[in-house]
C-alpha positions, 0 to 999 in steps of 0.5 A: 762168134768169129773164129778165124782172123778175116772174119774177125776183122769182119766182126770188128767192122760190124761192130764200128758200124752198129755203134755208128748206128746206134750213135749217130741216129739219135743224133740226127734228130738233136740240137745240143741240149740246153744244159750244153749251151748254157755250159758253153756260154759260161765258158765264153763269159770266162773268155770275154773277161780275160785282160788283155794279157791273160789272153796270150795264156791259152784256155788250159793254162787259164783254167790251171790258174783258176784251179791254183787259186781254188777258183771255180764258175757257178754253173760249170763242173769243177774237174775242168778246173784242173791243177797243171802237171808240174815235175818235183819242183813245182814248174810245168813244161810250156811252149811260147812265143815271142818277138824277142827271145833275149828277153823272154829268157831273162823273164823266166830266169827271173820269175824262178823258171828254165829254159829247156830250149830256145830258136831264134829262127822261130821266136820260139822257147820251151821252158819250166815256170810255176804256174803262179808266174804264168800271168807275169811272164805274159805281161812282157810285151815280148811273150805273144802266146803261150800254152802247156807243151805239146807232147810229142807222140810216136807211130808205133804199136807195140804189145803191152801198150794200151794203144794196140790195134785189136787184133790176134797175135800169133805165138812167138814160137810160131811167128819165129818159125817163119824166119828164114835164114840168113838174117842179119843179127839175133832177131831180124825183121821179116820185112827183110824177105817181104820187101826182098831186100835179102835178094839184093843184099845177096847180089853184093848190094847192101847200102854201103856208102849211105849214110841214115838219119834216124829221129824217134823218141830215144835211142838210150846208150844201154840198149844201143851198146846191146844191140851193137854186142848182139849184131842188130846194130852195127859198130859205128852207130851214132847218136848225136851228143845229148839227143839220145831221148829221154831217160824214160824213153821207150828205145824206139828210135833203135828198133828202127835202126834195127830194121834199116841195118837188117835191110841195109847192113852196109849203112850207117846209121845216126840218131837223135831224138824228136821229143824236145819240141818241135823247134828242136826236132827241126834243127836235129833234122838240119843237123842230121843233113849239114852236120852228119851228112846223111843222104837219107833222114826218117822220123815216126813222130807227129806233135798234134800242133803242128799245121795241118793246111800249111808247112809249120816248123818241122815241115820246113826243116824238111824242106831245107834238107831235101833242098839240099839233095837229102830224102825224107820219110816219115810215118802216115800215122796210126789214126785210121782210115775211111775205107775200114771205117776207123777213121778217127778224122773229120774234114769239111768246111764250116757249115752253120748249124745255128745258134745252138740255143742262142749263144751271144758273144759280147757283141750279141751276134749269134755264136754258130755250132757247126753243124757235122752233117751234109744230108740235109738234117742238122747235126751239131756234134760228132761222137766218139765210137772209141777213145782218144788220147786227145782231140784237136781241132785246126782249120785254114787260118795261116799259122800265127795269123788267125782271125778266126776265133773257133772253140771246142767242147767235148760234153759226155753221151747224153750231151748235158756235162760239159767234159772237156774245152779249149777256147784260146783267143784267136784274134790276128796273131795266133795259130788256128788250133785248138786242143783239148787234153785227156786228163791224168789217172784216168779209170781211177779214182783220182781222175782228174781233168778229161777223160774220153769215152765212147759216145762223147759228144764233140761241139764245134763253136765259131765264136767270131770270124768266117767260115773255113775249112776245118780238121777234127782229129782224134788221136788214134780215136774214131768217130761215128761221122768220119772222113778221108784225110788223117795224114797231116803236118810234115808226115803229109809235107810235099817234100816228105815220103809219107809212109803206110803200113802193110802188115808183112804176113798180110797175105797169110802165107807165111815170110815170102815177098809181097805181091801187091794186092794180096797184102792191104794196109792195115786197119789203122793205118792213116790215109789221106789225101792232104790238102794244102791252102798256104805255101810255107810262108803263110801266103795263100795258094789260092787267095779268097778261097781256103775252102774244100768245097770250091776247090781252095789250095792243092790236093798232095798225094798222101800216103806216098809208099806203103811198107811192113809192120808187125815185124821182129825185133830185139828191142824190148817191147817191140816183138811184134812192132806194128804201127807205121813206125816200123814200116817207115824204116822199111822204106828208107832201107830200100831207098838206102840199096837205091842209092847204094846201087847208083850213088849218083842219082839225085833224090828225086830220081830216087823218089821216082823210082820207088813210085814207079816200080812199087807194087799196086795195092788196095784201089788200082793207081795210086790212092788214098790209103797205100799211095804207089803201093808197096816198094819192093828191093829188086825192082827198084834196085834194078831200076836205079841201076839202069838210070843215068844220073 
């Protein structure tokens, strides 16, 4: 039994690895089953009969049209024919792409269907239409793909949610026992004498002048004008009109102001929601910096679409603002890490690990599973030791030109059911990106769709095309063959501060500041490096070569700064607020001191700074899980002040 927190940690460990063991070895000595391949070459019958426009649909969306037709395959289970999620009017939410937005509104307004958002900068909409007009909204020359909407999701953990990291909580009694006074309004975080931010605000320095942009799922005005009556949020917040998130939102986006006004009081803060899609996630980014003004912008959102090996559209949103002199920070993301062994990420080029029973496309040439291994013996699946929201799979294609037709499958632990797929095409003019979705009503009976479980077996196919470099991602899952390099798309962008997650009593000791190497990043905590094969505009960093093993693309330094979670604050819901979520305010309020302190400096003076003067933590230099190390107030403060514009 484990009795005391390490050793529990320990215990967990352990258990990571003996359910590794357990999965792994069995699957050494295996090829897929024969049941499996025959499940996987149905599955390329249905995409082979696909017109010409059903391909611009992606495979959920086929499947959906399939299930609302009650239309099924011989040979393949009928709960991957799943109806669509629809709201009270029968239209589900999707995302497309098109040549000429005018047109494509008209279409959806004709076929009974809403226009939720549209970006004529990037030929793209989110819209409502029934899952019946699907086919005829694709038959418009205009429509280049389209599939179900991308969710977008946070990087908090917070109690009462499913997705908390095992861990033991401390009573609330005690934990409040340990604030130290005084603090800035009822309930602040102790990241305020972690990060020693309360030694700076003390000297007269406390982000006057500063102006802070804050993106999450909602600030809603009820809890806002609360938070502002009890002190936690100053008087002039700001939440931009419209975009104060959904109605259902879980108010994340305040309790990280409420972090950055317990560091920075001085500041002011704006808000605006994330999780309208990407498109306007990016121009909320842009507003935020040529609307608003604000000299520092952070965001704790990830979409799983969003590329990996290249900048997509909310990466080059932040590109534009830090162009223009702005600092950006977001959150590494909760997917876990190698050195813990949570690593829910596997990168690695394409290696063939055969026909997998001999799978034939149309043209007869052998469909090749990829093969997980690298010591030698074949393995063609990986498996999930824990579950996961959803799996994605992204290999280095550019965006909205890949050629290179790879399909997933998910089958159950003996590897005969075949669970869950995603086989979109990928013929010249599509992103390299596949997905498949956990399912609704999951652990009921009414489940429907995929639904995880730990030893889930996950195929990889390249059904037509060459080898690349690939990304299996798991969201917040782990996997009994890992790998470094879960931080992705603009969390890891070169111009992003990416952030890790320290929990701040991480050294035990109750609320003191940070020391460095007494205070790792938590278990969770995604690390990196990320490695990056296009620049922006889709043209290759190393032309004929996107592949890790021959040294393709760049390598960034991902995570950049680590900063506390597990800290208070008066939102419900988020007392304790674990996740990187709420380490990602901990770093914007210190670079918001910075630029209080020395107004003049430039955002690269600023982000120099807070690497030069963070705190080494984990591997000595900068490394693949706390990046510089943790930034710390007086330092970096101090710093600044010496530093001539």
């Amino acid at each position: 039994m484990c009795f005391l927190e390490k050793p529990r940690f320990l215990c967990r460990y352990a258990r990571v690895l003996l359910i590794a063991f357990v999965l792994v070895g069995p699957l050494a000595a295996q090829r897929i089953t024969e049941s499996a391949a025959r499940q996987i070459s149905d599955i390329l019958s249905i995409k082979r009969s696909l017109t010409t426009n059903q391909r611009k649909l992606s495979s959920h969306l086929i499947l959906g049209a399939m299930a609302a037709r009650n239309q099924t395959a011989p040979g393949l289970p009928k709960t991957l024919f799943r109806p669509l999620t629809s709201d009270a009017k029968g239209l589900t939410l999707i995302d497309l792409k098109t040549s000429w937005i005018a047109a494509a509104e008209r279409q959806i307004l004709a076929l009974g269907g809403e226009v939720v958002y549209s970006s004529r900068r990037n030929g793209a909409i989110r819209a409502k239409l029934s899952s019946s007009n699907l086919e005829a909204l694709a038959q418009l020359p205009e429509v280049q793909s389209i599939r179900p909407a991308v969710r977008a999701r946070t990087s908090g953990l917070v109690s009462g949610r499913r997705h908390l990291p095992s861990r033991s909580f401390p009573s609330f009694s005690l934990m409040n026992s340990l604030h130290l006074a005084p603090f800035i309004g009822s309930i602040a975080s102790q990241g305020y004498v972690a990060h020693a931010a309360n030694q700076v605000v003390g000297g007269g320095i406390d982000g006057t002048g500063v102006k802070v942009g804050v993106l999450s799922d909602s600030a809603l005005p009820d809890r806002v004008s609360a938070l502002i009556a009890s002190g936690d949020l100053p008087p002039d917040t700001t939440v931009l009109q419209g975009q104060e998130g959904p109605a259902n939102g879980s108010n994340e986006g305040t309790a990280i102001m409420e972090i950055i006004h317990d560091l920075a009081p001085g500041a002011k803060l704006f808000f605006a929601t994330a999780f309208n899609g990407e498109d306007s996630f990016a121009d909320n980014i842009r507003a935020l910096r040529f609307v608003y003004g604000c000299d520092i912008i952070l965001d704790d959102v990830t979409y799983a679409d969003e590329p990996v090996f290249q900048d997509g559209t909310v990466a080059q949103a932040v590109n534009d603002v830090t162009a223009d002199g702005a600092l950006y920070f977001a959150a590494a993301g909760n997917l876990g890490n190698l050195t813990y062994g949570t690593s829910g990420t596997w990168e690695g080029d394409f290696r063939d690990g055969g026909d997998g029973g001999d799978l034939f496309n149309a043209s007869q040439r052998p469909v090749r599973v990829h093969d997980f291994g690298d010591s030698g013996t074949v393995r063609p699946y990986n498996v999930l030791t824990s579950t996961s929201a959803w799996l994605g799979l992204h290999w280095s294609d550019p965006a909205g030109h890949s050629n290179n037709d790879y399909d997933l499958f998910v089958f159950d632990s003996t590897g005969t059911r075949l669970k869950g797929a995603s086989f979109d095409t990928q013929s010249g003019s599509q992103d390299p990106f596949e997905l498949v979705y956990q399912g609704e009503s999951c652990g009921t009976a009414a489940a429907i769709g995929y639904c995880p479980a730990v030893g889930d077996r996950i195929v990889v196919v390249l059904r037509n095309g060459a080898g690349r470099a690939l990304h299996v991602e798991t969201a917040g899952g782990q996997l009994a063959i890992g790998t470094k390099g879960a931080t992705y798309a603009h969390n890891a962008g070169l111009n992003t501060i990416s952030v890790a997650a320290t929990a701040w009593n991480s050294a035990h000791t109750g609320t003191k500041p940070f020391t460095g190497l007494a205070n790792p990043t938590e278990i969770f905590s995604s690390d990196g490096p990320r490695k990056m094969f296009y620049n922006p505009d889709g043209s290759v960093i190393t032309p004929g070569n996107v592949l890790f093993a021959t040294g393709g693309g760049t390598t960034l330094q991902k995570p950049d700064l680590t900063a506390a979670d597990g800290v208070f604050t008066k939102t419900p819901g988020f007392l304790p607020f674990f996740g990187t979520s709420a380490a990602v305010p901990h770093a914007a309020a210190i670079a918001a001191l910075i630029k209080s302190a020395n107004p003049f400096l430039t955002n690269v003076q600023i982000r120099q700074i807070m690497t030069n003067t963070a705190l080494d933590s984990m591997a000595p230099g900068p490394d693949q899980d706390s990046g510089y190390g943790i930034i710390m107030g007086p330092a970096a403060v101090q710093a600044a002040m010496s530093t001539e514009p």
